[in-house]
C-alpha positions as CSV (number, residue, x, y, z in Angstrom):
1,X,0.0,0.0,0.0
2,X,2.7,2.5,0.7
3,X,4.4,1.7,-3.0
4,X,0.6,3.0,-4.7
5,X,0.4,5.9,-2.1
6,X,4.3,6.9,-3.0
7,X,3.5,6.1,-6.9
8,X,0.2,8.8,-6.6
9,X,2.2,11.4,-4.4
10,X,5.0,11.2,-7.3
11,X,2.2,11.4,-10.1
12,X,0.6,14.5,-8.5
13,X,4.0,16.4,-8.0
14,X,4.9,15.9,-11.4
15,X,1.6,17.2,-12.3
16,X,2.1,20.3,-10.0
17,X,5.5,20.8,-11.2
18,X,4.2,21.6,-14.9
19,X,1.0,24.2,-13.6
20,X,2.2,27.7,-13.7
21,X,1.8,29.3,-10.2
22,X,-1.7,30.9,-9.2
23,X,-0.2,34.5,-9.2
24,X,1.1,34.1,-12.6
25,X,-2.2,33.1,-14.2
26,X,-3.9,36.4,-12.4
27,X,-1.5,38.8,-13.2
28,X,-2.4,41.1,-16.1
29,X,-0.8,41.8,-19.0
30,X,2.9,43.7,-19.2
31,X,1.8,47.0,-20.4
32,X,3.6,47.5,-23.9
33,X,6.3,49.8,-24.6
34,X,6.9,53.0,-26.3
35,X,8.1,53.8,-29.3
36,X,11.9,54.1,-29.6
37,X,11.3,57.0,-31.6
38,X,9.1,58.2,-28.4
39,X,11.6,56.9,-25.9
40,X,14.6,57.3,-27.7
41,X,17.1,60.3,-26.9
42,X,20.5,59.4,-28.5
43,X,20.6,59.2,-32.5
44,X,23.3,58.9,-34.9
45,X,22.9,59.7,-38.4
46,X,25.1,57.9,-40.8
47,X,26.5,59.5,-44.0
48,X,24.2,60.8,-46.9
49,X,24.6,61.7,-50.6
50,X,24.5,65.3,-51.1
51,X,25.7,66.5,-47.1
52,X,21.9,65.7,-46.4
53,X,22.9,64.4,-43.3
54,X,24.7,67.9,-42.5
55,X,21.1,69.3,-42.7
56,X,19.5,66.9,-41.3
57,X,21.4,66.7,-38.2
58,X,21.1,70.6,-37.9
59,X,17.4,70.1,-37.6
60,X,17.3,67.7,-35.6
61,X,19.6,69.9,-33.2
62,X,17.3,72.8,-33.7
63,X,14.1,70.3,-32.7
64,X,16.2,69.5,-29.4
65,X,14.1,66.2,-29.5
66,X,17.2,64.0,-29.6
67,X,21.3,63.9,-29.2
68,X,23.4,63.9,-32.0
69,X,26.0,61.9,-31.8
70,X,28.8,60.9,-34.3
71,X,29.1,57.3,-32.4
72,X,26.4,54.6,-33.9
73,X,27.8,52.6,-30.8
74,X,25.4,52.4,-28.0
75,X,22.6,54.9,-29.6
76,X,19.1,54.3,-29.2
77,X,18.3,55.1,-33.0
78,X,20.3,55.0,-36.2
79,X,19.5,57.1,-39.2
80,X,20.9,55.4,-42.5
81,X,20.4,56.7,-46.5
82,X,19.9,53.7,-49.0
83,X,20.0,54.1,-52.8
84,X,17.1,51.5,-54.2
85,X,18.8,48.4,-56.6
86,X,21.9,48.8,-54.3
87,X,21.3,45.5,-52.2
88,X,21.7,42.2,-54.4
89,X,19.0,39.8,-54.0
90,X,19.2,35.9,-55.1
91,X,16.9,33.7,-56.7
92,X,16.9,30.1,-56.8
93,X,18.2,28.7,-60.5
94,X,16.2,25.7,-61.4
95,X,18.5,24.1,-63.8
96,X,21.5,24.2,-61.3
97,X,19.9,24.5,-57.9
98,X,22.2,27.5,-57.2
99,X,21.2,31.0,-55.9
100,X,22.0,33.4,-58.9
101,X,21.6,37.4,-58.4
102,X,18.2,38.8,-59.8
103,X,18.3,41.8,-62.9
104,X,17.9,44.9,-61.1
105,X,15.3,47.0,-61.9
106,X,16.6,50.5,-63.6
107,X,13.4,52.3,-62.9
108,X,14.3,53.1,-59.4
109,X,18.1,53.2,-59.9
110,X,18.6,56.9,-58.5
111,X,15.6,56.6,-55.8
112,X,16.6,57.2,-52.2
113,X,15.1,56.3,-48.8
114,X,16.0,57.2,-45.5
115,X,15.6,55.0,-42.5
116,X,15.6,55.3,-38.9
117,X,16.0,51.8,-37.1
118,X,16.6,50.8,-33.2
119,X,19.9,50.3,-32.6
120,X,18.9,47.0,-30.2
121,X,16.7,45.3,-32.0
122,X,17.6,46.6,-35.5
123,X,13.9,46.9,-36.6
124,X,12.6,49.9,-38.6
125,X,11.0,52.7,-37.3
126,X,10.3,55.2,-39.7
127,X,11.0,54.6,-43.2
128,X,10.5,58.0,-46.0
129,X,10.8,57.8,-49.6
130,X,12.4,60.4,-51.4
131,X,11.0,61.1,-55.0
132,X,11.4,63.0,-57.6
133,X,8.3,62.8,-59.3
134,X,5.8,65.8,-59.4
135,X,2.7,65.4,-57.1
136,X,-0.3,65.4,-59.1
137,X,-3.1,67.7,-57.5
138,X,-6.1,65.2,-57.0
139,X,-3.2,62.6,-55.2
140,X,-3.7,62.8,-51.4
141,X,-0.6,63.5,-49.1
142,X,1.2,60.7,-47.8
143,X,0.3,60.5,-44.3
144,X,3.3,61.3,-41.7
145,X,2.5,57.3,-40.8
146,X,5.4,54.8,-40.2
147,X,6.6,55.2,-43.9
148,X,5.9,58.0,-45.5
149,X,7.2,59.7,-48.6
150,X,8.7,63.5,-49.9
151,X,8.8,65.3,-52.9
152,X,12.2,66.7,-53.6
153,X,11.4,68.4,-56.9
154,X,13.1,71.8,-57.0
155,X,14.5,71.6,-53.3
156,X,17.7,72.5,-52.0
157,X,19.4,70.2,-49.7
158,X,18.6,72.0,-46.7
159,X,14.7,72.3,-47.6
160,X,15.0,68.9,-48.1
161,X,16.5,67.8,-45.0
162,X,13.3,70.6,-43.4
163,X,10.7,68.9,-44.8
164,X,12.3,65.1,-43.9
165,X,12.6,66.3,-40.1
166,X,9.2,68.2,-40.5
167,X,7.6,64.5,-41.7
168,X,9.7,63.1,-38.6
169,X,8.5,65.2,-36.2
170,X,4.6,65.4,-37.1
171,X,4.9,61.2,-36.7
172,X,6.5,61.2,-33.3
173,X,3.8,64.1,-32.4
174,X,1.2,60.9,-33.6
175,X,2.8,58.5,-31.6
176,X,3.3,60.6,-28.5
177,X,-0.7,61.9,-28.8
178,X,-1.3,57.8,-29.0
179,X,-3.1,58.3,-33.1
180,X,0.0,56.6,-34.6
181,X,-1.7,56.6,-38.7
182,X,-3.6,59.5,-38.9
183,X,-2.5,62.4,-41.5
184,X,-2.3,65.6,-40.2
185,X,-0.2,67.3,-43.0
186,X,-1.0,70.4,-44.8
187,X,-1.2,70.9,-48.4
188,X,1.6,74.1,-48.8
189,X,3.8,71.2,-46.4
190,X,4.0,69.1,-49.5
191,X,3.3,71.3,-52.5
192,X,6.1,70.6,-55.2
């Protein structure tokens, strides 16, 4: 009798050993966390065609919203240019079963976008496309959402790197009011 009674005790503690404990299943939720582009203070912004990034760290001086820094170790953000058919992408051949690089496309060959990722976790935060093209009247604005896009038509790079930072700071405005999509540009903002 004491061999079933030692067999059930052992059954039950293995049982007990796999339940979470009572204040764990009543405990509510970990309350999420903020935007790095909320959150963050320290930015670095990496090189840019044109001495954008001279502009655009002058605004972002001038918005006193973040720290400059000419470090990308440590920061909280990281502000990068690419140039769109710069990255080589594969795909698989068939006949050989060997990754070969893909034509790139020559449409978007001189099409830039700026990017500002956390530096932890290396995911994007804001992404804004820089074009060229003329904005037709009846086309809505871009929303300031997430990833967003300028027209650069006739701009200096100093207006440029205004309106970028402008776009920046009307997003993190959103995410700070808690209405992270919602546009809230003006049409003489984007008029090109």
């Amino acid at each position: 009798m004491s061999r079933s009674l030692f067999c059930r005790l052992l059954v039950l503690g293995g049982v007990l050993l796999f339940l979470p404990p009572v204040g764990v299943l009543a405990q509510e939720p970990a309350e999420e966390q903020p935007n790095e582009l909320v959150a963050g203070r320290l930015i670095y912004v990496n090189r840019m065609p044109g001495d954008l990034d001279r502009w655009i760290v002058d605004f972002l001086r001038r918005w006193g919203k973040y720290t400059v820094t000419g470090d990308p170790e440590g920061v909280d953000l990281v502000w990068d240019a690419h140039r769109a058919g710069t990255e080589v992408r594969y795909r698989m051949d068939r006949r050989r079963g060997l990754p070969t690089p893909e034509r790139r496309d020559d449409g978007g060959r001189n099409a830039i976008s700026l990017t500002i990722t956390d530096w932890v976790t290396g995911e994007p935060l804001w992404h804004v496309a820089l074009s060229s093209k003329k904005r037709k009247k009846k086309d809505p604005l871009p929303p300031a959402g997430p990833r967003t896009k300028v027209i650069t038509r006739k701009l200096s790079a100093e207006q440029l790197a205004d309106r970028i930072v402008e776009r920046l700071r009307e997003y993190v405005k959103q995410l700070e009011d808690g209405q992270e999509s919602s546009p809230t540009t003006t049409p003489a903002a984007e008029s090109g």
